[in-house]
Wavefront OBJ file of the C-alpha trace (Angstrom):
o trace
v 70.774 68.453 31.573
v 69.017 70.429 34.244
v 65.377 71.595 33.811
v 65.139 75.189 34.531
v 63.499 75.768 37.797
v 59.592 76.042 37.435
v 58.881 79.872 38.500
v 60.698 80.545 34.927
v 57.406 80.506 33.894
v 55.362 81.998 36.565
v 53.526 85.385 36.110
v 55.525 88.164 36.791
v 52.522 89.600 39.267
v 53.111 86.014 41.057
v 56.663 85.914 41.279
v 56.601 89.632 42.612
v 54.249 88.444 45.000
v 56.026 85.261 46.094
v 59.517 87.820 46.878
v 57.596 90.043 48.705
v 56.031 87.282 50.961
v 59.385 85.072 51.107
v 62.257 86.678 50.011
v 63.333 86.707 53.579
v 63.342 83.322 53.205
v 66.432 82.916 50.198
v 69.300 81.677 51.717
v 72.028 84.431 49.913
v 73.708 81.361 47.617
v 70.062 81.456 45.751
v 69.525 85.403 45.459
v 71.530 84.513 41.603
v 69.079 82.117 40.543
v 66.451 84.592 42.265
v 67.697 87.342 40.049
v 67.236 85.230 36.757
v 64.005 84.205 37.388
v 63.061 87.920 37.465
v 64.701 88.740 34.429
v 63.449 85.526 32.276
v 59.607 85.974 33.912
v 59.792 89.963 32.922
v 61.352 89.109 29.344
v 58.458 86.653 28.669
v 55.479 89.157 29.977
v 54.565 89.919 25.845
v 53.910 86.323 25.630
v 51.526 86.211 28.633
v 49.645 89.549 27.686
v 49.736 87.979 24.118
v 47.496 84.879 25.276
v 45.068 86.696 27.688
v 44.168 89.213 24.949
v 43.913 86.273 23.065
v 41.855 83.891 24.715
v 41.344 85.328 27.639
v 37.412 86.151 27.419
v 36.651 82.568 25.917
v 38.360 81.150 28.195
v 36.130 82.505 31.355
v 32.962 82.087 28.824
v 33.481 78.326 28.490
v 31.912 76.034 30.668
v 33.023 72.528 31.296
v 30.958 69.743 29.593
v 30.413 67.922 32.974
v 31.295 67.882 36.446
v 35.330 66.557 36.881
v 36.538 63.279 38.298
v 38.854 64.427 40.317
v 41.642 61.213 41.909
v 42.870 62.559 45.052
v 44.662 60.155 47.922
v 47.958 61.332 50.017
v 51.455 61.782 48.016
v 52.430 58.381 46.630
v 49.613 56.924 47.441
v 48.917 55.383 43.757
v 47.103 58.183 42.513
v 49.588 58.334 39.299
v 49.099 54.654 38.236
v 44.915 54.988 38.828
v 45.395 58.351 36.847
v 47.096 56.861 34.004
v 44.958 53.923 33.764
v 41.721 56.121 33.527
v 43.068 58.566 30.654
v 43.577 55.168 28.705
v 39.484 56.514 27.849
v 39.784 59.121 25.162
v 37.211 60.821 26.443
v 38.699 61.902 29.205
v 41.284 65.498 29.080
v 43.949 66.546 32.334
v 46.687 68.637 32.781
v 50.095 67.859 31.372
v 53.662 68.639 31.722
v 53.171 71.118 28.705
v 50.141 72.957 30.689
v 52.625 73.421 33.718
v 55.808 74.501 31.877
v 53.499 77.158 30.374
v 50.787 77.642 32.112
v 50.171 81.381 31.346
v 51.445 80.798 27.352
v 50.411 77.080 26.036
v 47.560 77.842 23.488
v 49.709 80.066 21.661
v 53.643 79.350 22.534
v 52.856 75.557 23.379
v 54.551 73.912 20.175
v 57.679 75.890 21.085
v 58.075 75.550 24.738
v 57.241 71.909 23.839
v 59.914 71.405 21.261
v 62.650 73.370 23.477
v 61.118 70.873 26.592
v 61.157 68.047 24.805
v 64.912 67.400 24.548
v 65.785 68.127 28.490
v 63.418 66.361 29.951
v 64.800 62.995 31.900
v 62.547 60.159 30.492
v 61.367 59.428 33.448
v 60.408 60.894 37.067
v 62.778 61.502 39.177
v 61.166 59.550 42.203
v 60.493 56.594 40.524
v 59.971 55.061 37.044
v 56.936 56.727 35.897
v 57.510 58.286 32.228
v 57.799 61.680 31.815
v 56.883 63.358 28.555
v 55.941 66.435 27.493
v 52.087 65.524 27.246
v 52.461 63.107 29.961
v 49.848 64.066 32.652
v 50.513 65.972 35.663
v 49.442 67.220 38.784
v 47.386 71.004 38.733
v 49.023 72.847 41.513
v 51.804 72.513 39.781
v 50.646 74.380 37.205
v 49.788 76.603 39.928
v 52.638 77.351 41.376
v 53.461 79.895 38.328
v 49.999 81.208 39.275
v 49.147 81.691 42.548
v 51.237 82.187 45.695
v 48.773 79.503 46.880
v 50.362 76.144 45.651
v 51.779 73.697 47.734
v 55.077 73.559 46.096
v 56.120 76.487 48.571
v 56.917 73.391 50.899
v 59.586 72.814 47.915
v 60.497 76.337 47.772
v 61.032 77.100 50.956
v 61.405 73.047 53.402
v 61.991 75.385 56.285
v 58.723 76.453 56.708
v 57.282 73.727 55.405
v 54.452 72.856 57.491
v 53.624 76.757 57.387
v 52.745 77.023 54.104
v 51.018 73.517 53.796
v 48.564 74.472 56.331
v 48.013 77.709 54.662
v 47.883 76.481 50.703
v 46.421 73.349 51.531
v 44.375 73.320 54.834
v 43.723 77.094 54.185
v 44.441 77.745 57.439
v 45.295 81.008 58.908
v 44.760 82.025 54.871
v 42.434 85.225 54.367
v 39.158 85.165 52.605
v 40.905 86.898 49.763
v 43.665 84.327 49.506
v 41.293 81.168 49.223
v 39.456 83.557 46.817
v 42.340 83.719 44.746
v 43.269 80.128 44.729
v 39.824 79.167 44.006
v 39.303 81.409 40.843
v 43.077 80.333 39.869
v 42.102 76.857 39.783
v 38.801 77.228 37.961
v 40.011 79.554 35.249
v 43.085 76.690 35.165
v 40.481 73.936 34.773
v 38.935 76.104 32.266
v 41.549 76.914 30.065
v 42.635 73.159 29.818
v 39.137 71.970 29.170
v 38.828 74.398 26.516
v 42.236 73.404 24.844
v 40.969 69.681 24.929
v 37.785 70.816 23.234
v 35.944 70.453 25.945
v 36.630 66.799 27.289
v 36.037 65.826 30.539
v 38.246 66.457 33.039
v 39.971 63.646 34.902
v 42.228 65.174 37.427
v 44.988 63.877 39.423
v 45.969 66.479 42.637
v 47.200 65.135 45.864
v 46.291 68.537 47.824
v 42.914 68.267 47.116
v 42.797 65.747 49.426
v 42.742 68.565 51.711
v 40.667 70.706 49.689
v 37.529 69.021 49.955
v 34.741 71.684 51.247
v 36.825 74.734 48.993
v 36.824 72.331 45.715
v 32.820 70.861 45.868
v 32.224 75.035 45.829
v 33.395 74.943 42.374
v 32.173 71.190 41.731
v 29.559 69.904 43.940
v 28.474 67.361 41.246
v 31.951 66.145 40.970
v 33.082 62.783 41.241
v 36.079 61.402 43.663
v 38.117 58.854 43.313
v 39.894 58.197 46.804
v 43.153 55.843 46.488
v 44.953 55.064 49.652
v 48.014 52.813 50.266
v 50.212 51.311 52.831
v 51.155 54.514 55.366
v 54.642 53.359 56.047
v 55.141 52.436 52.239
v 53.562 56.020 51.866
v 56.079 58.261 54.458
v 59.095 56.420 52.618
v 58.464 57.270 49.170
v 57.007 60.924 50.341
v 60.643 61.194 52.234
v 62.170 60.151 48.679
v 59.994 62.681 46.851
v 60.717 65.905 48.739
v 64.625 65.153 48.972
v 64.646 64.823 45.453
v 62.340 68.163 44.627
v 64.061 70.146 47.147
v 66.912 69.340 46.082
v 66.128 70.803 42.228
v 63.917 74.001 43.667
v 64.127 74.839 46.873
v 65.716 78.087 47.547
v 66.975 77.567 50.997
v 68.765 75.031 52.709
v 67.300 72.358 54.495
v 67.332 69.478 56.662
v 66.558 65.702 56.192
v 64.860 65.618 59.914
v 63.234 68.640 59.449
v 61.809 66.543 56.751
v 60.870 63.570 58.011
v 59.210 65.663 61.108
v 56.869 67.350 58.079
v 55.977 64.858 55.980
v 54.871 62.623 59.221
v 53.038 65.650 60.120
v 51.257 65.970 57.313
v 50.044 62.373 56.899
v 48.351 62.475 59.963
v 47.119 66.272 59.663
v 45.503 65.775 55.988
v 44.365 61.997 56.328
v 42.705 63.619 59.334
v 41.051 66.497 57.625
v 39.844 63.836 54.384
v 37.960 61.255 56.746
v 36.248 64.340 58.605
v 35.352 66.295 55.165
v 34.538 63.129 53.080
v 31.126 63.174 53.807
v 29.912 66.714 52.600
v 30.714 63.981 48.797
v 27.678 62.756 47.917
v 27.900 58.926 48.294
v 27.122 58.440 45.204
v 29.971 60.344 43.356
v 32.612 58.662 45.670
v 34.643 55.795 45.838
v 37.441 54.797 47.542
v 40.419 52.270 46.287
v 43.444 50.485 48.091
v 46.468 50.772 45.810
v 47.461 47.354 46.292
v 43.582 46.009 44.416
v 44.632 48.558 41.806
v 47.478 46.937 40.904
v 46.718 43.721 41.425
v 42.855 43.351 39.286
v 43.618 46.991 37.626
v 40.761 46.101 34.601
v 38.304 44.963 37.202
v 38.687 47.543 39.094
v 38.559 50.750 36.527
v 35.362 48.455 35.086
v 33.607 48.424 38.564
v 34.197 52.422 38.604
v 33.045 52.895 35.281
v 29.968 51.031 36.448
v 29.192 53.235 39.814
v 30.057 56.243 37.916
v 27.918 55.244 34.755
v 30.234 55.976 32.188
v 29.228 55.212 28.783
v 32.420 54.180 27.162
v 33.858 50.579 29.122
v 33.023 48.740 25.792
v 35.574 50.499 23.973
v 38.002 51.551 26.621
v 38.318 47.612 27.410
v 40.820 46.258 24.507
v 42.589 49.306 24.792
v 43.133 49.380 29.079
v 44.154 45.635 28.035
v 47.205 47.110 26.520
v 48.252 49.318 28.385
v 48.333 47.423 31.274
v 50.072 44.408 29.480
v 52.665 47.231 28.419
v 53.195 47.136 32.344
v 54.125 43.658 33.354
v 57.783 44.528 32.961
v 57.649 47.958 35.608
v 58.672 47.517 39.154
v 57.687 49.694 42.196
v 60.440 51.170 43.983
v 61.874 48.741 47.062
v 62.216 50.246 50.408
v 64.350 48.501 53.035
v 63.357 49.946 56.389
v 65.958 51.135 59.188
v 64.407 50.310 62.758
v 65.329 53.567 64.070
v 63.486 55.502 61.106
v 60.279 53.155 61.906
v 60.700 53.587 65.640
v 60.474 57.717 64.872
v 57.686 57.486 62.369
v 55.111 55.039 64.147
v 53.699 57.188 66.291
v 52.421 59.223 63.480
v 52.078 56.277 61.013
v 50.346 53.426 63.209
v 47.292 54.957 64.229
v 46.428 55.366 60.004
v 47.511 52.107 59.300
v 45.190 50.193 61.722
v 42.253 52.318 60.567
v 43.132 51.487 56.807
v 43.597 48.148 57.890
v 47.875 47.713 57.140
v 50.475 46.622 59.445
v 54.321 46.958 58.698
v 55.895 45.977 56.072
v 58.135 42.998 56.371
l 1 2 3 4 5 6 7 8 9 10 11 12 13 14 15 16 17 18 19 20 21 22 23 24 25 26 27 28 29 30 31 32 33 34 35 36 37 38 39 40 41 42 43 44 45 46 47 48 49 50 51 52 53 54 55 56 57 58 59 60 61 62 63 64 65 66 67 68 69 70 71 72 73 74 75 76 77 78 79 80 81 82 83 84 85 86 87 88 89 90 91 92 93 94 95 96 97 98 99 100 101 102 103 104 105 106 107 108 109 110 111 112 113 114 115 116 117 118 119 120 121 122 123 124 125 126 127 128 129 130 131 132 133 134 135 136 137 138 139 140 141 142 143 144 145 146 147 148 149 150 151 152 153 154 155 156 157 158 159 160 161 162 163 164 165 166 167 168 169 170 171 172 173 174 175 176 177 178 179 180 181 182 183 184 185 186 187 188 189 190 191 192 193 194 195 196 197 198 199 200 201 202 203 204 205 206 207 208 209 210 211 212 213 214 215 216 217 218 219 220 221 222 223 224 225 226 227 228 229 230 231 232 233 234 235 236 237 238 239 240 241 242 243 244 245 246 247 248 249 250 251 252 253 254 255 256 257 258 259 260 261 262 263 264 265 266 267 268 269 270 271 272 273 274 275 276 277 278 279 280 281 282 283 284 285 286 287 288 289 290 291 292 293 294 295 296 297 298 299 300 301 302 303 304 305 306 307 308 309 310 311 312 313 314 315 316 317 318 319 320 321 322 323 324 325 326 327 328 329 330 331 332 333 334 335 336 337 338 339 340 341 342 343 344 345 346 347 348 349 350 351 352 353 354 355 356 357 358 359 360 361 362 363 364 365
């Protein structure tokens, strides 16, 4: 069973916004799904005016405990797995698939949209094996993109213009002063709002924009701390090609092309790997540390001890028997297997090698 597409749930001021910026952009065969969205996202306004009255005020009154850990590191990099392995720590609160279907309407319509969620959801993702659940945790711009026009799942939306709107909702370039306002009190009222339905916990976040977001996010944060995971670049273009056939494929609303693609997402690499190793040093050195995916998963308790230990956190003793278990739960899950076309490898390299001999990869075999 299909999951509806994700602007079901978006604000209606958003999705207004979002047609009048790109509805030149809907190819005609999606103008019916177009026209459903509108009528479903103006049907559920009560519930959204509902919550703001609500909560709305003690939401912008709360302040978060401490400063966030935020994991960033390119699009299948490993941020997931070093995500998961972290919120084995009770202490620690992030976004989930529930905070995303509802972004605008969880405190108060959460056990429904969660009950009605529950049963369509696929078990697992659909670019690899990763479970998917309803409290399962997720990326925030997706949570965004019911938001803000400022999300980077426009490059889902619309592939043609792909590298448009990443440069604008990611890089922030050619974006106004007003829109990078907007995104930036977006994500803190986000941030917020889940912190304050967690009770306050700290925040351990998991967003592979940010990586780009650096200088706009320590604003907010500048006491946060960053977790930078990083991974073999050609393994990396391969499984980023997998992930935006597959999410195009469910919610883009134009048609697309699998060169057009591959052109972006090689693109990209190089444009926000770029923009990280120029930015990374307005972080503190002391609130950042950077991981190779492959030391994750092969040591993955040694390695959340030694950033429990740079970070000081207070809580290894306890989080130890439990990370045990989890991991051991593991031992059975498989990464996805690429084999590698020499053509597709001759058209990426150019973009790919120049990362990987800086990281320190070469091809795969």
């Amino acid at each position: 069973m299909q999951l509806p597409h994700i602007l079901y749930f978006s604000t209606l001021r958003n999705w207004l916004r979002l047609l009048w910026l790109y509805g030149r952009q809907f190819d005609v065969a999606q103008w019916p799904r177009a026209l459903q969205i509108t009528a479903f996202v103006s049907a559920t306004v009560p519930i959204r005016v509902f919550e703001q009255l609500r909560f709305g005020a003690a939401i912008r009154r709360h302040e978060l405990s401490e400063p966030p850990v935020f994991i960033v590191g390119h699009w299948r990099s490993g941020t997931t797995n070093m995500h998961n392995l972290m919120l084995q720590d009770p202490q620690f609160s992030s976004v989930t698939m529930l905070h995303c279907a509802i972004p605008s309407g969880f405190l108060t319509w959460g056990w429904l949209a969660g009950r009605i969620l529950s049963r369509r959801l696929p078990k697992s993702r659909p670019m690899d094996a990763v479970p998917l659940g309803i409290n399962e945790p997720m990326s925030e711009d997706f949570a965004l993109a019911g938001l803000t026009h400022m999300s980077h799942y426009l490059n889902y939306f619309f592939p043609q213009i792909a590298e448009q709107t990443f440069r604008q909702t990611v890089l922030f370039e050619n974006a106004s002063p007003l829109d990078i306002a907007h995104w930036s009190d977006h994500y803190e009222f986000l941030l917020q709002k889940i912190s304050y339905a967690a009770g306050g916990k700290r925040l351990l976040l998991k967003n592979p924009p940010n990586l780009g977001r650096i200088p706009e996010v320590l604003k907010r944060y500048p006491n946060a701390r960053f977790i930078h995971v990083y991974r073999n670049p050609w393994l990396v273009h391969a499984s980023s090609m997998k992930l935006m056939e597959r999410f195009t494929e469910d919610l883009a609303f134009q048609s697309h092309d699998r060169s057009e693609i591959e052109t972006f997402i090689s693109r990209r690499y190089v444009t926000i790997m770029e923009k990280w190793f120029a930015d990374r040093d307005l972080i503190p050195p002391e609130n950042l540390i950077e991981l190779r995916h492959e030391d994750i998963v092969a040591q993955p308790i040694k390695v959340v001890e030694s950033i429990y230990e740079r970070f000081e956190l207070q809580t290894w003793t306890d989080l130890q028997p439990r990370l045990k278990g989890y991991v051991d739960s593991l031992a059975e899950y498989q990464n996805n297997a690429y084999t590698f076309d020499p053509d597709y490898l001759a058209r990426i390299a150019p973009f790919v090698e120049p990362m990987a001999a800086k990281l320190g990869y070469s091809i795969p075999g």
